[in-house]
Structure formats: structure tokens, C-alpha cells
C-alpha positions in Angstrom: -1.4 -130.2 20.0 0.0 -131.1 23.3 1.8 -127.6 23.1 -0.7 -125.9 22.6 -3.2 -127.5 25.3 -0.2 -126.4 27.9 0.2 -123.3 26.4 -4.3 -122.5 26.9 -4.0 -123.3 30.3 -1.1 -121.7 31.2 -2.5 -118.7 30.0 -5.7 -119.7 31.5 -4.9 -119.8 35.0 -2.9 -117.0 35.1 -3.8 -116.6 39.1 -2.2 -120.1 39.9 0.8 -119.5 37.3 1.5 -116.3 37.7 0.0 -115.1 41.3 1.7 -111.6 41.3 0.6 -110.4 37.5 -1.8 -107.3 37.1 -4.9 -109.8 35.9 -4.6 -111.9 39.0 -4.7 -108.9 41.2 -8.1 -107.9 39.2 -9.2 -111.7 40.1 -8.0 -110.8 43.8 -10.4 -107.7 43.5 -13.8 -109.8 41.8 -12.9 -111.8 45.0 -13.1 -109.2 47.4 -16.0 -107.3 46.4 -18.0 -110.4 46.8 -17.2 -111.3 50.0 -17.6 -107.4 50.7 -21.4 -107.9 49.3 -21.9 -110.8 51.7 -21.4 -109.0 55.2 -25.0 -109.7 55.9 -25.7 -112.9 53.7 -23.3 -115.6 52.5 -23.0 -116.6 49.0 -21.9 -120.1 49.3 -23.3 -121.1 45.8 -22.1 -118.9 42.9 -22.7 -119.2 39.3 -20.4 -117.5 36.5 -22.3 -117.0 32.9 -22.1 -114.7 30.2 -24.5 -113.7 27.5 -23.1 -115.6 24.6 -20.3 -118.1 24.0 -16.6 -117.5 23.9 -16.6 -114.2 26.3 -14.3 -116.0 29.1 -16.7 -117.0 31.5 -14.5 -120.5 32.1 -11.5 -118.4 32.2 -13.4 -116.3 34.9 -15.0 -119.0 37.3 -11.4 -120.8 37.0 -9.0 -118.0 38.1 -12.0 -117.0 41.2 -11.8 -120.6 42.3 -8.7 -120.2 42.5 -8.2 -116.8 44.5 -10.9 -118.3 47.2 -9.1 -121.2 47.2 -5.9 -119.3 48.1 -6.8 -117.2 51.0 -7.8 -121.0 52.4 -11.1 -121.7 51.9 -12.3 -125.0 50.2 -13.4 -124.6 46.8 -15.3 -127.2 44.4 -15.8 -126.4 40.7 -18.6 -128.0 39.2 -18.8 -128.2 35.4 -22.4 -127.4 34.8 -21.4 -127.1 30.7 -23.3 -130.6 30.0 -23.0 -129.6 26.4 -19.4 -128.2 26.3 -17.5 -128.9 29.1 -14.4 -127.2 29.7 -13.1 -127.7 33.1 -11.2 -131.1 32.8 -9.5 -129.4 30.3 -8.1 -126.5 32.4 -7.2 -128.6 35.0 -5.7 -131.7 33.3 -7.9 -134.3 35.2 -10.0 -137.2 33.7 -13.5 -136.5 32.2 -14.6 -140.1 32.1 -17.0 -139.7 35.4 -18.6 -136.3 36.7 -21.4 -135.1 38.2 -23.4 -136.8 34.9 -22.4 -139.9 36.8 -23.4 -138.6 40.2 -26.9 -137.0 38.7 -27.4 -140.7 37.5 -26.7 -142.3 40.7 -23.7 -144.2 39.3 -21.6 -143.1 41.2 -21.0 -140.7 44.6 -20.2 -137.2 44.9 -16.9 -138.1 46.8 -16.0 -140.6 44.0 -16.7 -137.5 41.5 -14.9 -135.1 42.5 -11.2 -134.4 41.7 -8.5 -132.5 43.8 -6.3 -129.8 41.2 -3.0 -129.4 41.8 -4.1 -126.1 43.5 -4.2 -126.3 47.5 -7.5 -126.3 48.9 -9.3 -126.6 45.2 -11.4 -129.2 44.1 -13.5 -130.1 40.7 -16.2 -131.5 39.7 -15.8 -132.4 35.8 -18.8 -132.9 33.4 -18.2 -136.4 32.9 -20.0 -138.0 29.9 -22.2 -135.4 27.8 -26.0 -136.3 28.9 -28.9 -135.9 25.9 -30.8 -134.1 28.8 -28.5 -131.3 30.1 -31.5 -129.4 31.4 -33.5 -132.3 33.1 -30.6 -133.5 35.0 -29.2 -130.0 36.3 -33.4 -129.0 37.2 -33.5 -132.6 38.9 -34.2 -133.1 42.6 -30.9 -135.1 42.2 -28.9 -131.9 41.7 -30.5 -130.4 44.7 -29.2 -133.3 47.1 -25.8 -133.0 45.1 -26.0 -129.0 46.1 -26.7 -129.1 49.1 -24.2 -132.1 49.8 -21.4 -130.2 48.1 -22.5 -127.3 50.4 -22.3 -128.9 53.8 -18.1 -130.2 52.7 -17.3 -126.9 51.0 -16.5 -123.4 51.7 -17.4 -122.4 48.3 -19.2 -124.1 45.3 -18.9 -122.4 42.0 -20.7 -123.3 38.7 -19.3 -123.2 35.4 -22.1 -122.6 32.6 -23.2 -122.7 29.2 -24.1 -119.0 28.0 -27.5 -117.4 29.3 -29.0 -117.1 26.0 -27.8 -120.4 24.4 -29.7 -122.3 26.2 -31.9 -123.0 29.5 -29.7 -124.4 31.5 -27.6 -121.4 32.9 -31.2 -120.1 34.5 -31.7 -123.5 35.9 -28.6 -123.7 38.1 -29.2 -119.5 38.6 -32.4 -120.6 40.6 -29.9 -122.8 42.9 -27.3 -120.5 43.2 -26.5 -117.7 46.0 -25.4 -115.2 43.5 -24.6 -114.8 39.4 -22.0 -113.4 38.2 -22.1 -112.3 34.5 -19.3 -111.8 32.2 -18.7 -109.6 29.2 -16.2 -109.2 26.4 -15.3 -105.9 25.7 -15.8 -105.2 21.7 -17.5 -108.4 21.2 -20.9 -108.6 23.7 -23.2 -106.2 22.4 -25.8 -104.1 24.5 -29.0 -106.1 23.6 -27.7 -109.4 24.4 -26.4 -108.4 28.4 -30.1 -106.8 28.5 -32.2 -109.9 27.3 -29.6 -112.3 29.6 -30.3 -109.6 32.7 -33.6 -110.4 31.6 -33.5 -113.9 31.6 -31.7 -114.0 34.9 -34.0 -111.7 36.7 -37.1 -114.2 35.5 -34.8 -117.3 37.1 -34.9 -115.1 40.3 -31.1 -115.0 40.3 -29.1 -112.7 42.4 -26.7 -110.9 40.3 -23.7 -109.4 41.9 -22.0 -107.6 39.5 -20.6 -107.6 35.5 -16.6 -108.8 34.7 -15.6 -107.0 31.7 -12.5 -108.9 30.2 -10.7 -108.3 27.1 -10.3 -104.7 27.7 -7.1 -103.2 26.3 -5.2 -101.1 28.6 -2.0 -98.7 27.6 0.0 -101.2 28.7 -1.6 -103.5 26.6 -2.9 -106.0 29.4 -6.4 -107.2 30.2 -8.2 -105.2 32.7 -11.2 -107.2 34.8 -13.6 -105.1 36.6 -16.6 -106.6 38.7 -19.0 -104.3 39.6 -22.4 -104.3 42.3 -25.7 -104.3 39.9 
């Protein structure tokens, strides 16, 4: 089992692991066109979602954490799957306390958060699993813990459960700068990036573009393009 946890996150975050691959130079590229889009406003605050579950949204917000992370700016990754948390796991840090803990006042933001073994890149696990996912992330708590994580970060990225799963991913949309919203190619069908579109739009999010992942190439590698809605 051990193996094959190592094995997941090698493969996971390719970026770190493998910096100069053809998928980490697509990562490279999601990175620049959105600073490109925020010449005139800065997204701080960005949220990465997809429709529905397992179309490598965690893989996405992990591997843009870390490309931000390695042109120098301060990153923090916050774990807003309260239901399915993921992040701990990528990362090999303790789950015990997280921003559960924080939402709760048990603890502090500082206390929360972990630093990776990537320069410059911090997380924010899940800690324990709430019965009120959406109540604690539409809490004025999670505004303070925002706009805290805001004023000691250059860039604060959310990790969420899928648009149409539940609520939650419009929650923290409303709180975020931009969305970013990722697809599987042969498995996310038309109707469901519509209705999340939809969704989004009515949580007045800002979407900034689509990743499409899981695209087979002639070479047979994974092709990740982001582009403006």
C-alpha cells in the first residue's frame, strides 16, 4: 500500500518531480495565462473544480501551486474537500488539524497550516471531516480565515469537491478571485460542464478558463490546455 501511495503522488506532482516533462510545461502555461488575464486585476484567491468527481481537479490545483510557488511567490493550498479531502495525501503531511480546526476556533491559522517540501509552498489540510461542510466554508469564520490567508500569501488556491456534487464548490466560488474548471477528456460529458457553468455563473464566479486533461496525444502523453471563457 505504501508503494503504491508513493507511486500516486509521484505521478501526481509531476511539476515538482519531474520539472522539465511535457505536462509540467502545460502547468507552466495554465500558469501564465492567468497571470496574463490579471494585468488589470489580481487574482489572489483561485478556486480549481470540475463538474463531477474523479476528472483531476486535485491533480490540477496541486501541480499550479506548485508552478506559482516556483517562479517565488508564496503559495497556501487549502483543502476545501470537507467531505473527501485529498491534499494531506499528496503532500505527506498530517491530517489531524486543518482549517476544520481553524473554522472552529480551536486552533489558529498559523498553527494550521503546513509547509511542503516544495520552496515557498504551503498547505492548509482538511483536518477532521465536519457534518457541516457547507455551513462552515459559507461562515463569517472563513471570511476572516480568507482574508487572513490573503494579507501572508501571494497566492491562495482552493481545492474543491465537484460543482455538481454538492454546494460547496459555489460557496467558496463566491470568495474566490477567479474559477478554474477542469474536464476529462472522454469522460465529462457536454451537459454536465454546461449545468456547472451554470451553477458557477449563479455563484457570481469569475471563470478564467477550462483545463482539459487526459487527452491522448501521438506521443501518448497528457496534454493540459487552459483556455479564457
Amino acid at each position: 500500500m505504501r508503494k503504491s501511495l508513493n507511486t500516486l503522488t509521484q505521478r501526481s506532482l509531476i511539476t515538482h518531480n519531474n520539472p522539465k516533462s511535457p505536462i509540467s510545461e502545460q502547468y507552466r502555461t495554465i500558469r501564465t495565462n492567468i497571470q496574463f488575464s490579471s494585468i488589470d486585476i489580481q487574482y489572489q484567491t483561485i478556486m480549481v473544480t470540475s463538474a463531477g468527481p474523479g476528472e483531476g481537479k486535485s491533480t490540477t490545483v496541486a501541480n499550479l501551486a506548485v508552478v506559482l510557488a516556483q517562479q517565488g511567490k508564496s503559495v497556501l493550498l487549502i483543502d476545501g474537500d470537507l467531505r473527501k479531502p485529498t491534499v494531506h495525501y499528496t503532500f505527506k503531511v498530517s491530517n489531524i488539524q486543518g482549517i476544520t480546526n481553524v473554522l472552529t476556533r480551536q486552533i489558529t491559522l498559523e498553527d494550521a497550516v503546513v509547509q511542503t517540501n516544495v520552496e515557498d509552498l504551503y498547505v492548509l489540510p482538511s483536518g477532521p471531516v465536519p457534518p457541516n461542510p457547507s455551513e462552515l466554508l459559507n461562515s463569517k469564520a472563513m471570511e476572516m480565515v480568507v482574508e487572513e490567508a490573503k494579507s501572508k500569501y501571494d497566492y491562495i488556491l482552493f481545492d474543491t469537491p465537484p460543482v455538481l456534487a454538492v454546494t460547496d464548490a459555489q460557496v467558496l466560488a463566491n470568495k474566490s478571485d477567479g474559477v478554474v474548471l477542469v474536464t476529462s477528456s472522454g469522460k465529462t460529458e457536454k451537459e454536465a460542464i454546461v449545468k456547472a457553468k451554470e451553477l458557477l455563473d449563479n455563484a457570481n464566479a469569475k471563470i478564467l478558463g477550462v483545463v482539459l486533461n487526459q487527452k491522448e496525444m501521438k506521443d501518448n502523453s497528457y496534454y493540459y490546455y487552459y483556455g479564457a471563457n
